[in-house]
C-alpha positions in Angstrom: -18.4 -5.4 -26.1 -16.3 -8.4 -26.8 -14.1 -6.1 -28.8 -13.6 -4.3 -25.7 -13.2 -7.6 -23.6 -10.1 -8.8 -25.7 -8.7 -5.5 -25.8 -8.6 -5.6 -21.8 -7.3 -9.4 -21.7 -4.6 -8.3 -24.4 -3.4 -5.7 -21.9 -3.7 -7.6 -18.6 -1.6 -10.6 -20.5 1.4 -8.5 -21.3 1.4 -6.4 -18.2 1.2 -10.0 -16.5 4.0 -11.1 -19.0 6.3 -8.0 -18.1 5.5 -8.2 -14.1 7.1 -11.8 -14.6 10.0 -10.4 -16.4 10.8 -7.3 -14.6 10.6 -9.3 -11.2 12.7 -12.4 -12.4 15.3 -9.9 -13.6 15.4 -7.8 -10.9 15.5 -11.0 -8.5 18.6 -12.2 -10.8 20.1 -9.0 -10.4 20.1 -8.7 -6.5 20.5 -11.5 -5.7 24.1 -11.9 -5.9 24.2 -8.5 -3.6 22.4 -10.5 -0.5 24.3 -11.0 2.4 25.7 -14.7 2.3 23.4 -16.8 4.2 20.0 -15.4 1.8 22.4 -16.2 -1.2 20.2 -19.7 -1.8 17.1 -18.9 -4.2 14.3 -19.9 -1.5 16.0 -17.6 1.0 16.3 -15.0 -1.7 13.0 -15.1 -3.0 11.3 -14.9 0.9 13.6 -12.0 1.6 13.6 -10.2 -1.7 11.3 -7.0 -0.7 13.5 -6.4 2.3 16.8 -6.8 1.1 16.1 -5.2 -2.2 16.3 -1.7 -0.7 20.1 -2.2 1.2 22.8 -0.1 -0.4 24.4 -2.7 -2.6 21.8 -3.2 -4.5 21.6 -0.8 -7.6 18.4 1.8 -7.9 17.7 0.3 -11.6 17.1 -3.1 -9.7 15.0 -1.6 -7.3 13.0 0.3 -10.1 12.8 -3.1 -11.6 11.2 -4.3 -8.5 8.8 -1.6 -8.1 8.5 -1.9 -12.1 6.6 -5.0 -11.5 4.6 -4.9 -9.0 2.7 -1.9 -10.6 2.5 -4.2 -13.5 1.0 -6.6 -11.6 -2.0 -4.3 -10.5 -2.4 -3.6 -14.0 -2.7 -7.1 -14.6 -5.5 -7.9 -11.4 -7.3 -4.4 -13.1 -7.6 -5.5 -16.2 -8.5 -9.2 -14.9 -11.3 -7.8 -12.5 -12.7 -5.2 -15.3 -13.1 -8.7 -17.3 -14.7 -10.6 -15.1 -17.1 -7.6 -14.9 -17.6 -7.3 -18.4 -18.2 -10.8 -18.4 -20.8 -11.0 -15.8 -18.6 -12.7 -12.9 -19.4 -10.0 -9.8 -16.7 -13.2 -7.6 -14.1 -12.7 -9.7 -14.1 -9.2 -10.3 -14.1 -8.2 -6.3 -11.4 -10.7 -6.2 -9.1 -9.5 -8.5 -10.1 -6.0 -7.5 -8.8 -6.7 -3.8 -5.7 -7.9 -5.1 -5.2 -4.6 -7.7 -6.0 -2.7 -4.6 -3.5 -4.9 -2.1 -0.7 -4.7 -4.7 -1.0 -0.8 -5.8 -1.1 -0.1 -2.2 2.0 -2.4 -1.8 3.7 -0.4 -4.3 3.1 3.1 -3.4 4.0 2.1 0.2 7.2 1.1 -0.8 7.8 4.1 -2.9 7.0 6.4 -0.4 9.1 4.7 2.1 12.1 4.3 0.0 11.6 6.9 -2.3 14.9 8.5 -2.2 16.5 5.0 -3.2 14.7 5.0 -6.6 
């Protein structure tokens, strides 16, 4: 069991890790495409999900974007199956909400947009 435990945290940690990463590049990447008045970083980061899916913004940014949201589900699953493991029935229906909120997030937006990716 605590084999199994470490194995989940070891996955949740990276797929936390590479939500971070995929979002701060794709966030770096747009950016610079936003119209001029979202070009300051609070602006940006407010209106990232919206303007992420105008035209000049490139489809490997966009996967980028989707890229980590999905990793961030990953993360909340693997955090909620440890809690559970571990015994914490709060924090498991907790970070089950939020795998639930963000993979429903996600495939929203790729159904939406999914000719841009």
């Amino acid at each position: 069991m605590q084999l199994l435990l470490q194995i989940v945290l070891l996955i949740g940690t990276v797929s936390f890790a590479a939500a971070v990463y995929f979002g701060t590049v794709a966030f770096h990447e747009a950016r610079p495409k936003f119209p001029l008045r979202f070009q300051d970083e609070p602006t940006a980061r407010y209106a990232m999900d919206t303007l992420v899916r105008h035209r000049p913004v490139s489809n490997s940014t966009r996967r980028k974007y989707l890229t980590s949201v999905a990793c961030l589900a990953i993360a909340a699953a693997c955090a909620a199956f440890g809690f559970a493991i571990h015994g914490s029935l709060a924090g498991a229906i907790g970070f089950g909400g939020v795998f639930v909120l963000a993979m429903s997030f996600a495939l929203a937006r790729f159904m939406k947009h999914r000719d841009a990716f």
